[in-house]
C-alpha positions as CSV (number, residue, x, y, z in Angstrom):
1,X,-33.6,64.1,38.5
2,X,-32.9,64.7,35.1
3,X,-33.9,68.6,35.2
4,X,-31.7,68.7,38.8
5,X,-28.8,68.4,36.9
6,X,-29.7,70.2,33.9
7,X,-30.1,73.5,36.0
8,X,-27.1,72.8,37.7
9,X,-25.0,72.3,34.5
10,X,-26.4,75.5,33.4
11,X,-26.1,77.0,36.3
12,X,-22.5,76.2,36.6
13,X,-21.8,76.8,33.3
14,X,-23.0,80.4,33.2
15,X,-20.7,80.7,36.7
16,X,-17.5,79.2,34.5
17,X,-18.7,81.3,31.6
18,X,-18.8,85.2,33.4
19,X,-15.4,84.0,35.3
20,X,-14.0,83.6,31.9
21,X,-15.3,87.1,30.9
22,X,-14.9,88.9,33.7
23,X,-10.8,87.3,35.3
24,X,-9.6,89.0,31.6
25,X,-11.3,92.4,33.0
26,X,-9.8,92.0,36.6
27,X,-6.4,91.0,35.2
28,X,-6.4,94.1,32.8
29,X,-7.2,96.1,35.9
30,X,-4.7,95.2,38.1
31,X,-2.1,95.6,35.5
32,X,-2.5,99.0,34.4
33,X,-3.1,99.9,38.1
34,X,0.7,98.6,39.3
């Protein structure tokens, strides 16, 4: 149980951690493209 939610904290947090990387890079895009 306790390795359950160990891979799905890590998991999650390397989902939270490339959305925080990558909504900057999508953000940028859709600025300089309007």
């Amino acid at each position: 149980m306790q390795k359950l939610i160990g891979s799905i904290l890590l998991i999650s947090g390397t989902c939270i951690g490339s959305g925080m990387i990558a909504l900057p890079m999508v953000l940028a895009k859709l600025g300089y493209n309007t």
